[in-house]
N, CA, C and O of each residue as an XYZ file, in Angstrom:
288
protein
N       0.814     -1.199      0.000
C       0.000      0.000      0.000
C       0.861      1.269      0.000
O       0.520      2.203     -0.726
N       2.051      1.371      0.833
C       2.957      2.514      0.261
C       3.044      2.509     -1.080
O       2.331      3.329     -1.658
N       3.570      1.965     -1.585
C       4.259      2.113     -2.712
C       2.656      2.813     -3.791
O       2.812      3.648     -4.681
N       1.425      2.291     -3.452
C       0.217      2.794     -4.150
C       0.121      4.532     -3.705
O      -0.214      5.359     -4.553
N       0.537      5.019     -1.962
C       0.059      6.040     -2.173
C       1.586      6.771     -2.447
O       1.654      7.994     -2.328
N       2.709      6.054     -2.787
C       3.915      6.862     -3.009
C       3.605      7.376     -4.146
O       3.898      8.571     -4.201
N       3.001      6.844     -5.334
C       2.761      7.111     -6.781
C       1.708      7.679     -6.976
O       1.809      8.661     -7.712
N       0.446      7.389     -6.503
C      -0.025      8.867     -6.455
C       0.276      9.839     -6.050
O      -0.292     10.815     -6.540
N       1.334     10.083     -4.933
C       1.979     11.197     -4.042
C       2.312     12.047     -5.189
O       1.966     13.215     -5.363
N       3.362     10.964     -6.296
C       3.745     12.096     -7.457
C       3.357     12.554     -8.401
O       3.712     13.604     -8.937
N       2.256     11.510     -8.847
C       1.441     11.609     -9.397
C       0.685     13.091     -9.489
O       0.734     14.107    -10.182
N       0.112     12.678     -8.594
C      -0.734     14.211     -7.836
C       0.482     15.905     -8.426
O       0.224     16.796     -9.236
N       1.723     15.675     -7.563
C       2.807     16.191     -7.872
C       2.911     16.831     -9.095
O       2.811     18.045     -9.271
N       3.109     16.004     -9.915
C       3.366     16.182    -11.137
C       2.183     16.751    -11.930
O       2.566     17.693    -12.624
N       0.832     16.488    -12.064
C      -0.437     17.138    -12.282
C      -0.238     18.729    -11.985
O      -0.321     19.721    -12.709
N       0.084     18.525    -10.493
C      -0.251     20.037    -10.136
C       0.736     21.163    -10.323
O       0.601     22.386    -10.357
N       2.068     20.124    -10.465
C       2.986     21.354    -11.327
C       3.414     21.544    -12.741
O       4.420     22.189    -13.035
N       2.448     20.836    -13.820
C       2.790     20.779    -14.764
C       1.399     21.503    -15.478
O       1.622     22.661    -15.830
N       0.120     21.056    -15.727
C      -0.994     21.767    -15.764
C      -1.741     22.524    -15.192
O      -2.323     22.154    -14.172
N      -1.904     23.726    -15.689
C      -2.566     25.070    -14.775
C      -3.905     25.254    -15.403
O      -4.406     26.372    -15.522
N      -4.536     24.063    -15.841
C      -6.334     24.498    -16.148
C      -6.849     24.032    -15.559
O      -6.428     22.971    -15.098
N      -8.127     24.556    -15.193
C      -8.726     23.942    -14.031
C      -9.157     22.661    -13.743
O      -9.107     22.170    -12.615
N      -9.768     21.856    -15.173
C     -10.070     20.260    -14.282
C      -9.139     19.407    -14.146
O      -9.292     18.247    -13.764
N      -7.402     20.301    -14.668
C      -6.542     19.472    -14.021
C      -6.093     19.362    -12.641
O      -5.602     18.451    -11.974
N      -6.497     20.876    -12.365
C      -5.605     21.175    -11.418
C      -6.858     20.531    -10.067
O      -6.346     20.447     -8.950
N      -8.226     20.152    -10.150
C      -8.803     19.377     -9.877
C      -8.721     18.329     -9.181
O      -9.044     18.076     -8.020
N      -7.955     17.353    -10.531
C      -7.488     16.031    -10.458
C      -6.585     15.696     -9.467
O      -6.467     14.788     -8.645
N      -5.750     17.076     -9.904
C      -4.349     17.108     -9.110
C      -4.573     17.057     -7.560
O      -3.945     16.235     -6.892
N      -5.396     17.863     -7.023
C      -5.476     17.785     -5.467
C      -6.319     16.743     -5.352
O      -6.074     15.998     -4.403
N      -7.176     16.484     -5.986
C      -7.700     15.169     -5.636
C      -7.050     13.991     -5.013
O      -7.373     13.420     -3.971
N      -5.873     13.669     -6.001
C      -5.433     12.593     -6.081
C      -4.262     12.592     -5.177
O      -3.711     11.540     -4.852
N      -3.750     14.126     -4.635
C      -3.183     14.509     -3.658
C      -3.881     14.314     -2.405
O      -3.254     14.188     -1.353
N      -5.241     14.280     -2.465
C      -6.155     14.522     -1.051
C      -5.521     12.873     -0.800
O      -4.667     12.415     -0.041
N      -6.288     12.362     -1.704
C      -6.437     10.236     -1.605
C      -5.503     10.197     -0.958
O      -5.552      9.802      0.207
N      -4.082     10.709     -1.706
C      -2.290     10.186     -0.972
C      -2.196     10.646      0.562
O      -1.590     10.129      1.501
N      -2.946     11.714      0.505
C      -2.582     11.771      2.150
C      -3.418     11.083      3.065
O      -2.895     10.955      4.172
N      -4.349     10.686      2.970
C      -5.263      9.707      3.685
C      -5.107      8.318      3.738
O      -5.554      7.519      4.562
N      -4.271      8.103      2.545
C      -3.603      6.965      2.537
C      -2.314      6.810      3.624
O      -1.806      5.886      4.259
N      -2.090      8.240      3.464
C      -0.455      7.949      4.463
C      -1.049      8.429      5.783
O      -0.125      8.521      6.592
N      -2.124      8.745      6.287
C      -2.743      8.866      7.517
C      -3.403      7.393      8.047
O      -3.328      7.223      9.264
N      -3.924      6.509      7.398
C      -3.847      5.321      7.745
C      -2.811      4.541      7.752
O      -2.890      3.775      8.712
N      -1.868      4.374      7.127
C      -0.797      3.856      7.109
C      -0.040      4.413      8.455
O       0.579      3.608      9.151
N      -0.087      5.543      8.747
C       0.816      6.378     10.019
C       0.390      5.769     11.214
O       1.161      5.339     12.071
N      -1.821      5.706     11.316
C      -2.274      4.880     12.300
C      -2.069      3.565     12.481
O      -2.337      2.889     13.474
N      -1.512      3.200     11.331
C      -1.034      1.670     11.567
C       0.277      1.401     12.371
O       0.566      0.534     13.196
N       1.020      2.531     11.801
C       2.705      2.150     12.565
C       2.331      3.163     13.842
O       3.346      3.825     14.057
N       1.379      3.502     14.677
C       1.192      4.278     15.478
C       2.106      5.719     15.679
O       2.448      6.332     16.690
N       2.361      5.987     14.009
C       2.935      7.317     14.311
C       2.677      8.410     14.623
O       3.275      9.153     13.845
N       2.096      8.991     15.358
C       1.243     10.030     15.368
C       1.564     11.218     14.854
O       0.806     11.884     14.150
N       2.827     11.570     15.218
C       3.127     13.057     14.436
C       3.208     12.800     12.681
O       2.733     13.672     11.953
N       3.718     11.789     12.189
C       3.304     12.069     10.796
C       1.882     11.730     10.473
O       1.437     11.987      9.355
N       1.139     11.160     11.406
C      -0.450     10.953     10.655
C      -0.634     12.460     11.250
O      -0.862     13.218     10.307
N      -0.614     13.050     12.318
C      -0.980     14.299     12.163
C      -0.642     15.443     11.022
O      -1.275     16.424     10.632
N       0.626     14.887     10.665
C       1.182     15.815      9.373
C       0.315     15.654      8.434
O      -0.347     16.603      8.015
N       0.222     14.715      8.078
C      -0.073     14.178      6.660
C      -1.664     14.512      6.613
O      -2.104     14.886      5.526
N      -2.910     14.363      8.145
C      -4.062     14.548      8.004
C      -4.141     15.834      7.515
O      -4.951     16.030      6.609
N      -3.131     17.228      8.127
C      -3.193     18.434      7.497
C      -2.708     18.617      6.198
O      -2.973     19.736      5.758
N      -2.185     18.007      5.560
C      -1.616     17.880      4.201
C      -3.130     17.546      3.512
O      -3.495     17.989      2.423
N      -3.631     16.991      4.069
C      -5.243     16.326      3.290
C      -5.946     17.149      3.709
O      -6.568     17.658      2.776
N      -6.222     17.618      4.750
C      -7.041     19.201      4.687
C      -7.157     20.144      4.367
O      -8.050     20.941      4.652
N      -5.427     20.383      3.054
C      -5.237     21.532      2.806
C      -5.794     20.973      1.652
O      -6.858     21.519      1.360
N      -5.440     20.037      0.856
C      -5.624     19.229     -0.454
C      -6.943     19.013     -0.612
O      -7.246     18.638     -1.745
N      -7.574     19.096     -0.062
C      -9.699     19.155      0.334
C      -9.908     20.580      0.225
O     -10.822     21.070     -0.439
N      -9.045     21.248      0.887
C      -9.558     22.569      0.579
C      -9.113     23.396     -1.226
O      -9.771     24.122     -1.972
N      -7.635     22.780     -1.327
C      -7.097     23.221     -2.937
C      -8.635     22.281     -3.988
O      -9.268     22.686     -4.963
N      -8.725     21.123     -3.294
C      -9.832     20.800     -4.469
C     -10.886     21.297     -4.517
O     -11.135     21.661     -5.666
N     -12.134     21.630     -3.399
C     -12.810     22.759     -2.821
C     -12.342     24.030     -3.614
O     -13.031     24.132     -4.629
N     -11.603     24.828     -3.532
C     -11.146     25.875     -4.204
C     -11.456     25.785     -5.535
O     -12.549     26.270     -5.826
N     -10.703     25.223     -6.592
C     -10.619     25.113     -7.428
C     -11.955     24.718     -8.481
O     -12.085     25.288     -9.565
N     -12.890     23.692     -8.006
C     -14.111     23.152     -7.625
C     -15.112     24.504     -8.123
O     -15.619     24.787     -9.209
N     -15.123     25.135     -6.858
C     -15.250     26.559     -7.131
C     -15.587     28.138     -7.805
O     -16.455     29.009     -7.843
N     -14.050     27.756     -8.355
C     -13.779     29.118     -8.997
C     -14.918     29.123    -10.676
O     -14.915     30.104    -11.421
């Protein structure tokens, strides 16, 4: 399951710094939101807490960039 949300990680990445129209840039946090929720369960699994806390705000910002964008 890492390795699934490592590649969307860049995935996402790469979307959002390469296309600047909107239903990409869409996609892009989208698929950025998924990766971090992925690495927030994964964090609750190894009981890490400070990176599942990282990573849940990484997905709250990425909910809000898709929200935004969504939007405009």
């Amino acid at each position: 399951m890492r390795w699934i949300f490592f590649v969307t990680a860049v995935v996402g990445c790469i979307i959002l710094t390469t296309f600047t129209e909107r239903p990409f840039q869409v996609i892009g946090w989208g698929i950025s939101t998924i990766s971090c929720l992925g690495w927030v369960v994964i964090a609750i699994q190894d009981k890490d807490t400070p990176r599942m806390l990282m990573e849940a705000m990484y997905a709250a910002l990425g909910a809000w960039g898709f929200i935004n964008w969504l939007s405009i």
